[in-house]
C-alpha positions in Angstrom: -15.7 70.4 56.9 -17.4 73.8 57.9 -19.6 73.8 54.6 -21.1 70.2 55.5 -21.4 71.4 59.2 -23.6 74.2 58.0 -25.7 72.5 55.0 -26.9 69.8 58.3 -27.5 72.6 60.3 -29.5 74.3 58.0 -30.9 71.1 57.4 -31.8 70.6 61.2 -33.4 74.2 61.0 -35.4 73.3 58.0 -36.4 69.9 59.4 -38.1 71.9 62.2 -40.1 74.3 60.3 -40.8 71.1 57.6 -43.2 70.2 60.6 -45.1 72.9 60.6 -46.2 73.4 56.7 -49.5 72.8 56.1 -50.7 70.1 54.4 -51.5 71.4 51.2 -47.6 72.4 50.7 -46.2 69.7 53.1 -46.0 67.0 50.3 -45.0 68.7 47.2 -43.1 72.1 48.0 -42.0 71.1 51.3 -41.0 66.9 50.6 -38.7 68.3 47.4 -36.7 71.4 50.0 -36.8 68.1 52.1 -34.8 66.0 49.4 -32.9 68.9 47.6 -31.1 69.0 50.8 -30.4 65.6 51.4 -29.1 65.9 47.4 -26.8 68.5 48.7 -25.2 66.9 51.8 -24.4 64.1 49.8 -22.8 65.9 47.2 -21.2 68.1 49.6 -19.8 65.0 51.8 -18.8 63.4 47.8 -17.0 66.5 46.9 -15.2 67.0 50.3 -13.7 63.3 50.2 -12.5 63.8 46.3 -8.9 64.8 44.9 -9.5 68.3 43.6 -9.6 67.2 40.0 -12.5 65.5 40.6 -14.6 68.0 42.9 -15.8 70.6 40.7 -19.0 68.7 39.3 -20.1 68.0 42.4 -20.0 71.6 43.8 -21.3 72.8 41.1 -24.3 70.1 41.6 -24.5 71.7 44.9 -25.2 74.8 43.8 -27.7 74.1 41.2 -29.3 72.1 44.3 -29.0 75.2 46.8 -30.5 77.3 44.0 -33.6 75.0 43.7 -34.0 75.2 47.5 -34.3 78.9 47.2 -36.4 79.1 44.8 -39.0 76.6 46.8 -38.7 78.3 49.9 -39.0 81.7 48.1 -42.5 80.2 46.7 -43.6 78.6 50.0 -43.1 81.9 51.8 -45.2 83.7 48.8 -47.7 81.7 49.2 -47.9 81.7 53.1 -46.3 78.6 54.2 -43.7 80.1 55.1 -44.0 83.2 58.0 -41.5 86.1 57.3 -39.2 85.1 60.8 -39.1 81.6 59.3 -38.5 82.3 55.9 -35.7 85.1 56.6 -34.1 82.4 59.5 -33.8 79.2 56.8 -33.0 81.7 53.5 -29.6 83.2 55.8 -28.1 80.1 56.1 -28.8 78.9 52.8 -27.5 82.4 51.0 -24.5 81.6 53.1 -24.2 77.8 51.8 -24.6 79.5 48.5 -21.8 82.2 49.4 -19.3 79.3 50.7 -20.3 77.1 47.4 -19.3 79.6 45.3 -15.8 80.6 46.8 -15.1 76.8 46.9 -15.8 76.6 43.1 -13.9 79.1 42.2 -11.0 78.1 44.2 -11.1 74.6 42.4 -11.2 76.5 38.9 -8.4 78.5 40.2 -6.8 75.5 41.0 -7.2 73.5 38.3 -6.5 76.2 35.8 -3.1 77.2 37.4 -2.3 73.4 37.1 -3.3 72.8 33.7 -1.6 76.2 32.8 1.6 76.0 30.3 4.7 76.4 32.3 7.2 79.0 31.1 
């Protein structure tokens, strides 16, 4: 699945730079990006073994989840956690996550509303 292949590697990315936070931001900012992408692999490797009635709430989860993680790496770069070179690298993946997340949602709504449409 090319969406869980590029959540880990953003994951992998952000594991690197997790490293290198200070302290200060290490163990609150930087532990809950840490978990909010664990949350999202999971429900990304959930949704991808599901029939397609049942995916939508966990992609949409995923996205809520992906949100958040911009949102804290947005504030860890604001307040100079972050550098810019980092900050740019981790937030192009996770835009792109964000991009794949939403074309997968609204194929399942597409999906599921042609099916549950009334047939002429």
């Amino acid at each position: 699945m090319p969406l869980l292949s590029k959540a880990k590697s953003a994951y992998v990315l952000w594991f690197e730079y997790y490293q290198t936070i200070p302290r200060i931001h290490k163990y609150s900012f930087g532990q809950k990006v840490d978990s909010l992408f664990s949350e999202t692999i999971e429900a990304l490797a959930i949704a991808g073994f599901l029939p397609k009635e049942e995916k939508l709430p966990w992609v949409k989860l995923a996205i809520r989840k992906v949100n958040t993680i911009t949102v804290f790496l947005l504030i860890l770069w604001e307040v100079g956690s972050l550098n810019d070179k980092k900050y740019i690298s981790i937030s192009t993946k996770i835009d792109e996550i964000g991009k794949m997340l939403g074309g997968w949602s609204g194929q399942i709504t597409a999906q599921l509303t042609k099916q549950n449409s009334p047939k002429k």
